[in-house]
C-alpha angles and dihedrals in degrees: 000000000000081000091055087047092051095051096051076047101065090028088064092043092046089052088050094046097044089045089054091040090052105042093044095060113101112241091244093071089045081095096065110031087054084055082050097048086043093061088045086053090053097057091044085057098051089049086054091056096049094053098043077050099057096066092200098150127002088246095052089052080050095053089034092063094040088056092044090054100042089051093057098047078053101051094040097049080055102048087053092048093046080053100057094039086054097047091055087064085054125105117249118232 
């Protein structure tokens, strides 16, 4: 039970601190973080492969191609964002 506790603990402090962290960055560094988050993603991506292809249990190649799919979805949607926030710094013709 105190392990539990500890754990919601951590998980509430982690979402306050992450909130503060994020609004406070100023929109001109959104660009890059969201390249850094996108490598993250990636490696996320290629951990979710190799579970859904270790076919240990039936439930963990279930997990395995959720995550797969959810960190796609994840690193796709970056790298658009990271798209459109590029092409505002852009000149127009």
């Amino acid at each position: 039970m105190e392990t539990l506790i500890a754990v919601i603990t951590i998980f509430v402090l982690a979402i306050f601190v992450g909130f503060e962290i994020i609004t406070k960055v100023p929109p001109i560094l959104h660009t890059p973080l969201m390249s850094g988050s996108n490598a993250i993603s990636g490696i996320t991506l290629i951990g979710a492969i190799l579970s859904a292809g270790t076919k240990l249990t039936l439930l963990t190649t279930v997990l395995g191609f959720l995550a797969v799919i959810f960190a796609t979805i994840n690193v796709v949607g970056g790298f658009l964002v990271t798209h459109r926030m590029l092409k505002m710094f852009k000149r127009r013709e």
